[in-house]
C-alpha positions as CSV (number, residue, x, y, z in Angstrom):
1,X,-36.9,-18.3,63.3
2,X,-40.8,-18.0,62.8
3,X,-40.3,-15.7,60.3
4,X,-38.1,-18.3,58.1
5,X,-40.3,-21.3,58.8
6,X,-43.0,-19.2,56.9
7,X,-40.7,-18.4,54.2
8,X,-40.2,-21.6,53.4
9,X,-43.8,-23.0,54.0
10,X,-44.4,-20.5,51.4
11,X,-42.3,-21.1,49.1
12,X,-43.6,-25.1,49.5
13,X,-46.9,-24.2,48.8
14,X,-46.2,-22.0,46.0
15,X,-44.2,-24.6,43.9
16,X,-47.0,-27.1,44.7
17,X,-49.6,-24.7,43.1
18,X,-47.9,-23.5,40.1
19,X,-47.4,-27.1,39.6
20,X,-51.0,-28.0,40.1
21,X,-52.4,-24.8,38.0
22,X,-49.8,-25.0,35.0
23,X,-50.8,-28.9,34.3
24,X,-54.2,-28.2,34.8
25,X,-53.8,-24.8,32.6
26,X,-51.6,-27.4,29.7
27,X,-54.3,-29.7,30.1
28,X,-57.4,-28.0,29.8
29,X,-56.3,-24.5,28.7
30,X,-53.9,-24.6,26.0
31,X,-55.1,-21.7,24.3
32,X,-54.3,-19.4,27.3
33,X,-50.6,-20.3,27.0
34,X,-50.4,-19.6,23.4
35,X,-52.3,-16.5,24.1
36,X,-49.7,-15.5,26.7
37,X,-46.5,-16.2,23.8
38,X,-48.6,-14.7,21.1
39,X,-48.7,-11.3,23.7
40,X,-45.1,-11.4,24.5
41,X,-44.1,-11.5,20.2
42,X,-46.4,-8.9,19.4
43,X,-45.9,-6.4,22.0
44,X,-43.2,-4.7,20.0
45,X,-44.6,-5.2,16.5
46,X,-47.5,-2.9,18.0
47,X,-45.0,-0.8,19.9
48,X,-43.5,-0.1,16.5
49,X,-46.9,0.6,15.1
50,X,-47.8,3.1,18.0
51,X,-45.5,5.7,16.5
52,X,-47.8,5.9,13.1
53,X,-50.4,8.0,13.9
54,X,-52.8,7.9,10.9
55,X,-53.6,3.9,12.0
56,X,-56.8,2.7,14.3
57,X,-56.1,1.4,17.5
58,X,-57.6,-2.0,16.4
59,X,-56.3,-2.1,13.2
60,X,-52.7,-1.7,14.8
61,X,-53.5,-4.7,16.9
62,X,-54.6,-6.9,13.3
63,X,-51.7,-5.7,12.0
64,X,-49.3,-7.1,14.3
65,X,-51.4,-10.5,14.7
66,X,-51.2,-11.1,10.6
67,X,-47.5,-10.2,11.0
68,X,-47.1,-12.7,13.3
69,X,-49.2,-15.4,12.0
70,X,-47.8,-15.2,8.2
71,X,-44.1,-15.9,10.2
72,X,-45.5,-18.9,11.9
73,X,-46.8,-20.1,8.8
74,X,-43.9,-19.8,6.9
75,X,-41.7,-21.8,9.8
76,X,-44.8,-24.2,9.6
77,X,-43.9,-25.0,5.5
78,X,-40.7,-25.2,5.7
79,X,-40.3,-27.0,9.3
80,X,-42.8,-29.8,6.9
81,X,-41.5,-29.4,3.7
82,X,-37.9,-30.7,5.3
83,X,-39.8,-33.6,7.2
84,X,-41.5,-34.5,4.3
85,X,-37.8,-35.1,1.9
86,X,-36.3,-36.4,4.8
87,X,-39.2,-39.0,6.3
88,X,-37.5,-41.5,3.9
89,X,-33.7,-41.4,5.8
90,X,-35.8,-40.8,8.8
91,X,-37.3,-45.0,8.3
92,X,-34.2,-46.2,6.8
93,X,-32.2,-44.8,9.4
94,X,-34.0,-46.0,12.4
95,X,-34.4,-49.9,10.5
96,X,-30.5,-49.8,10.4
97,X,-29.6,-48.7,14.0
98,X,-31.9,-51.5,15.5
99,X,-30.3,-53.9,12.9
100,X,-27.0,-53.0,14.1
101,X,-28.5,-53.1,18.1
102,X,-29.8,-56.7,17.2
103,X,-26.6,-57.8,15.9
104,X,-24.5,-56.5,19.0
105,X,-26.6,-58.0,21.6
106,X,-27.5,-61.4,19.7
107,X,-25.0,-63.3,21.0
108,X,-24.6,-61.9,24.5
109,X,-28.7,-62.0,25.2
110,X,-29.2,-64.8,23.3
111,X,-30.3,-66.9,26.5
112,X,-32.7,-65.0,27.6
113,X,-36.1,-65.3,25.9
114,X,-38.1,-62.2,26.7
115,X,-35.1,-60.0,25.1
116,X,-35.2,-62.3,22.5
117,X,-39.2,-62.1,21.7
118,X,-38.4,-58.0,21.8
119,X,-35.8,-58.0,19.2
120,X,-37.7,-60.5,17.2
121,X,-40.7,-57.8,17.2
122,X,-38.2,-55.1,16.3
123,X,-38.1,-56.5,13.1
124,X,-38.1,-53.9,10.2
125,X,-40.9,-56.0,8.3
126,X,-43.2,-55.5,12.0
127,X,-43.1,-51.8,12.7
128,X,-46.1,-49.7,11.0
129,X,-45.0,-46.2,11.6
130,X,-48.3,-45.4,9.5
131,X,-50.7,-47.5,11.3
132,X,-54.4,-45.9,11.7
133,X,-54.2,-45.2,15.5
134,X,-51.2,-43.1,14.8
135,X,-52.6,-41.2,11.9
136,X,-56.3,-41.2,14.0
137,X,-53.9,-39.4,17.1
138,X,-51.9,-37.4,14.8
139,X,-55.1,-36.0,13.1
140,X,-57.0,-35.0,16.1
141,X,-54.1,-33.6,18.3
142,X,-53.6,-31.1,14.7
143,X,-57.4,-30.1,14.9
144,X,-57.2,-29.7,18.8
145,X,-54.4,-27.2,18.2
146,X,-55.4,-25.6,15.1
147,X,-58.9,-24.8,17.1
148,X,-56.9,-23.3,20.5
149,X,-54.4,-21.2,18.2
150,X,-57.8,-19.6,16.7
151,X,-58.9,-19.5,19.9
152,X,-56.1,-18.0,21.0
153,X,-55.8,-15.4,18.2
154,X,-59.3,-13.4,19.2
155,X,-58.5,-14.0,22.8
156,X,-55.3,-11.9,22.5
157,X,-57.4,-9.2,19.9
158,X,-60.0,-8.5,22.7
159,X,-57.2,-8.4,25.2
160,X,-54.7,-6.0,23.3
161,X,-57.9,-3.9,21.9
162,X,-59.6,-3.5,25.3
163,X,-56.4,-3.4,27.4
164,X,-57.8,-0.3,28.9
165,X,-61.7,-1.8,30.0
166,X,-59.8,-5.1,31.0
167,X,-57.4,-3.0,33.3
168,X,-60.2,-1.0,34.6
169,X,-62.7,-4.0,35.3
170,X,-59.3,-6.1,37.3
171,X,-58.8,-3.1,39.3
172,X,-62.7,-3.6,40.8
173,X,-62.6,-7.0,41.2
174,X,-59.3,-7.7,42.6
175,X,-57.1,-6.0,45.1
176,X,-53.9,-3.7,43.5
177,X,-51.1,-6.2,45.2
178,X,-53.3,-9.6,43.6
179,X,-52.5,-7.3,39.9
180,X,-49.1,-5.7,41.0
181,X,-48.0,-9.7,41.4
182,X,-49.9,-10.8,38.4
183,X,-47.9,-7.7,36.4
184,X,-44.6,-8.6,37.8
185,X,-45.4,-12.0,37.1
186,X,-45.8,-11.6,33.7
187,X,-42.9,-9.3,33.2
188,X,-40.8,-11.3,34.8
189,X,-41.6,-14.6,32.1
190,X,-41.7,-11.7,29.2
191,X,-37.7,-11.2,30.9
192,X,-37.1,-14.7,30.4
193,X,-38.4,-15.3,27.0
194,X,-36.0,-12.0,25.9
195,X,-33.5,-14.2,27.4
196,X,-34.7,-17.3,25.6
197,X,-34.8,-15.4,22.4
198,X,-31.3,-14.1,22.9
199,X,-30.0,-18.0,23.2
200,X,-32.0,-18.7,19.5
201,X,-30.0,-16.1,17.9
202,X,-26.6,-17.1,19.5
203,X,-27.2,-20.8,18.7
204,X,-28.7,-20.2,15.6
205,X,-24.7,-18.5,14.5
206,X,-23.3,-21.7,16.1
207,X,-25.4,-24.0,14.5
208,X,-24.7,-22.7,11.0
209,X,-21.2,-22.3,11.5
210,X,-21.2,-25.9,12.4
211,X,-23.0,-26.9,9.5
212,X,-20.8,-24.7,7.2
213,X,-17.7,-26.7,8.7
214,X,-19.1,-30.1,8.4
215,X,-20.0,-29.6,4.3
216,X,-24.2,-29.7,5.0
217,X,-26.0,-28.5,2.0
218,X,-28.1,-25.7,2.8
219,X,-26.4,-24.9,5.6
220,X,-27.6,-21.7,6.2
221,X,-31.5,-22.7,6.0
222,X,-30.6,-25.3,8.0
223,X,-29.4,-23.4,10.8
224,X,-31.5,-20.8,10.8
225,X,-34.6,-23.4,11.2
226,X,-32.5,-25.1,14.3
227,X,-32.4,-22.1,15.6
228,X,-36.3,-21.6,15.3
229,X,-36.8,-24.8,16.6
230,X,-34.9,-23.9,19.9
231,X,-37.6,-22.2,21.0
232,X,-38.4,-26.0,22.4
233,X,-34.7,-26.1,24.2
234,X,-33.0,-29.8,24.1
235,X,-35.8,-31.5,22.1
236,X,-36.2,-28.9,19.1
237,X,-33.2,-29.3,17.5
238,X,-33.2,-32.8,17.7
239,X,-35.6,-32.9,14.7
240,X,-32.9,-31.8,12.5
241,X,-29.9,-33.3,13.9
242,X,-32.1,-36.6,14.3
243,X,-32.3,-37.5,10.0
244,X,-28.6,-36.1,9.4
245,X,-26.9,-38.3,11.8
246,X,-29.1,-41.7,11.1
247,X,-28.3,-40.4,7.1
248,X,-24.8,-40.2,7.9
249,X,-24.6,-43.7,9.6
250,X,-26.5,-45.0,6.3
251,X,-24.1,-44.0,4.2
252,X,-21.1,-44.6,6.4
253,X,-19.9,-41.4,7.2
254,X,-19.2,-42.2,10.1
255,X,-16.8,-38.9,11.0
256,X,-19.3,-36.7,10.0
257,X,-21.5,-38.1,11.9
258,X,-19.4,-38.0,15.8
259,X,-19.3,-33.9,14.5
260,X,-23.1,-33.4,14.1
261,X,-23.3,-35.1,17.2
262,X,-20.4,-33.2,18.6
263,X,-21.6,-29.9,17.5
264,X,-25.4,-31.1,19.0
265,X,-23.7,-31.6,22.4
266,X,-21.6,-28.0,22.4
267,X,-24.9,-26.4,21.5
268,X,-27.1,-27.9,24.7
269,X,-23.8,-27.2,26.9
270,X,-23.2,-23.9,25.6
271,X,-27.1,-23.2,25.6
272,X,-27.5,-24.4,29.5
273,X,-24.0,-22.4,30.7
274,X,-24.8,-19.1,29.2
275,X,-28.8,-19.5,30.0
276,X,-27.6,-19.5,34.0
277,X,-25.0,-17.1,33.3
278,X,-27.7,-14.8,32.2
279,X,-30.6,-15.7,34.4
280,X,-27.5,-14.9,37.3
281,X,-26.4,-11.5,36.1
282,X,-29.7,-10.2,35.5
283,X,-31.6,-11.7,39.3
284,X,-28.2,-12.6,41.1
285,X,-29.3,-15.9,41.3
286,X,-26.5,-19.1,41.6
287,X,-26.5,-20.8,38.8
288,X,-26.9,-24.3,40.2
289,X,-30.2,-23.1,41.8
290,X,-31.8,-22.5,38.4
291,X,-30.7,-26.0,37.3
292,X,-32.3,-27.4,40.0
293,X,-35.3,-25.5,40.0
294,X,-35.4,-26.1,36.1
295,X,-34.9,-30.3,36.4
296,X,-38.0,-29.7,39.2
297,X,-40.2,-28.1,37.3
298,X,-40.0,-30.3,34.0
299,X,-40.2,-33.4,35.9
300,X,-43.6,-32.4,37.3
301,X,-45.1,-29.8,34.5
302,X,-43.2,-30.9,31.3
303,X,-42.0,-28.2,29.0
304,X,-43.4,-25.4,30.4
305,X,-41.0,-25.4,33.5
306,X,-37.9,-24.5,31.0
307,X,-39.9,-21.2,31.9
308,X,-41.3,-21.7,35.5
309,X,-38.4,-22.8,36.3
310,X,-36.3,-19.3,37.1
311,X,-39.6,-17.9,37.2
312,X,-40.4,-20.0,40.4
313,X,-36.3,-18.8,41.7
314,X,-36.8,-15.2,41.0
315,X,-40.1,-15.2,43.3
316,X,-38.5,-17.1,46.1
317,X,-35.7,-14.5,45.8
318,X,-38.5,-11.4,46.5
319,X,-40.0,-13.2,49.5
320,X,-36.9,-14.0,51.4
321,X,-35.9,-10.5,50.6
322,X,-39.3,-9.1,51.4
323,X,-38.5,-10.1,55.3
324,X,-35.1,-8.8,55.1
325,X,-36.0,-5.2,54.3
């Protein structure tokens, strides 16, 4: 009984501090996490460039990081060239739907005057989307991430270039289990981005079938950039499907409009059900446990716990198995 009552004090204090470290680490050290995802994609780029014999060590590891960088760059212009042609329905779109939300609740919230004052500020004539706070914010949360991606990009040359020194200094300063966790750690989030990647590509078929059925030009662009955007799960896609469906209600296509939103719905379903299914298989972890865990972990760290989530699960799993053996 002792033995369980430290299991689970255990587990307690381990969710509290991955909770504590990862919104300090998001806060204050954003370039380690995009150091950590710039590892994970590059890994078998310079696995691939291992087997050619007549390149330098370093110059494998610039290789990979230009590869890399020149396909985030490319997502980059095309995720802003769409924004840019379709910022217009974007306006329009949100103008009609809180015309239309003014009109349905006019007569039945007419009495009350706070709800009244609210609407009357919801006028399209009062909102400033382009005001200078939001362009003031916009500009220096751009050059705040522009610095920690460079930041990022030497920390993860020095890392990859010196693996063997870095290794070789860890192992004198902290003991084998503190790296052997660290290393399983870190496999076991590299696991779940594999898996992650996995549900972009299945989606990413969905998705531009879907489009393909529904008429969207550039259907195939289209889908492949939702599918990109998934890398955010639930809130990615939503910049594409966002514009289409307020376009559609615009122009009154209104059946078009129930199947993008349809086709949104079967993609975060489909997404959630086979990400468990997987996450199950692979651990033998139930389902509804990873759910949980995943709801938890986004509450308190944001978007990071679509990851800590079965990363938290699968640890849990080792230490009540640990006593068991």
């Amino acid at each position: 009984m002792l033995n369980s009552y430290k299991k689970l004090l255990v587990s307690i204090f381990l969710f509290f501090l991955l909770c504590i470290i990862f919104r300090l680490l998001g806060r204050y050290f954003q370039p380690l996490f995009i150091m950590i995802f710039l590892i994970i994609l590059i890994k078998p780029i310079y696995r691939f460039l291992c087997k050619v014999r007549f390149l330098n060590h370093k110059l494998k590891v610039i290789i990979s990081l230009l590869i890399v960088n020149i396909f985030f760059l490319g997502i980059l212009l095309r995720i802003g060239n769409i924004l840019i042609r379709n910022y217009n329905i974007l306006i329009e779109g949100f103008y009609y739907i809180i015309g239309i939300y003014k009109n349905i609740c006019k007569n039945i919230l007419s009495k009350n005057n706070n709800l009244n004052l609210i609407f009357h500020m919801l006028k399209p004539n009062k909102i400033n989307f382009l005001n200078g706070n939001i362009i003031k914010h916009g500009a220096e949360s751009t050059t705040s991430f522009l610095f920690s991606y460079f930041i990022s990009n030497i920390m993860t040359y020095f890392i990859l270039a010196d693996k063997e020194k870095i290794l070789d200094f860890s192992k004198h300063v902290f003991p084998e289990k503190v790296i052997a966790t660290i290393y399983k750690s870190l496999k076991t989030l590299s696991f779940i981005l594999i898996i992650e990647i996995k549900l972009m590509i299945i989606c990413t078929f969905i998705t531009t079938i879907g489009f393909y059925m529904l008429g969207l030009n550039n259907f195939f662009s289209m889908g492949i950039l939702c599918g990109i955007l998934d890398i955010l799960p639930y809130v990615g896609t939503i910049f594409i499907f966002l514009p289409i469906i307020l376009y559609g209600i615009i122009i009154k296509d209104y059946l078009r409009v129930i199947g993008f939103i349809c086709l949104y719905l079967l993609i975060l379903i489909l997404r959630q059900i086979l990400e468990t299914k997987y996450l199950s298989k692979s651990f033998q972890i139930h389902p509804l446990a990873t759910i949980i865990s995943v709801y938890i972990f986004i509450k308190f760290t944001g978007i990071i716990g679509f990851f800590l989530g079965p990363m938290y699960i699968i640890i849990i799993k080792e230490i009540i198995n640990l006593g068991d053996q």
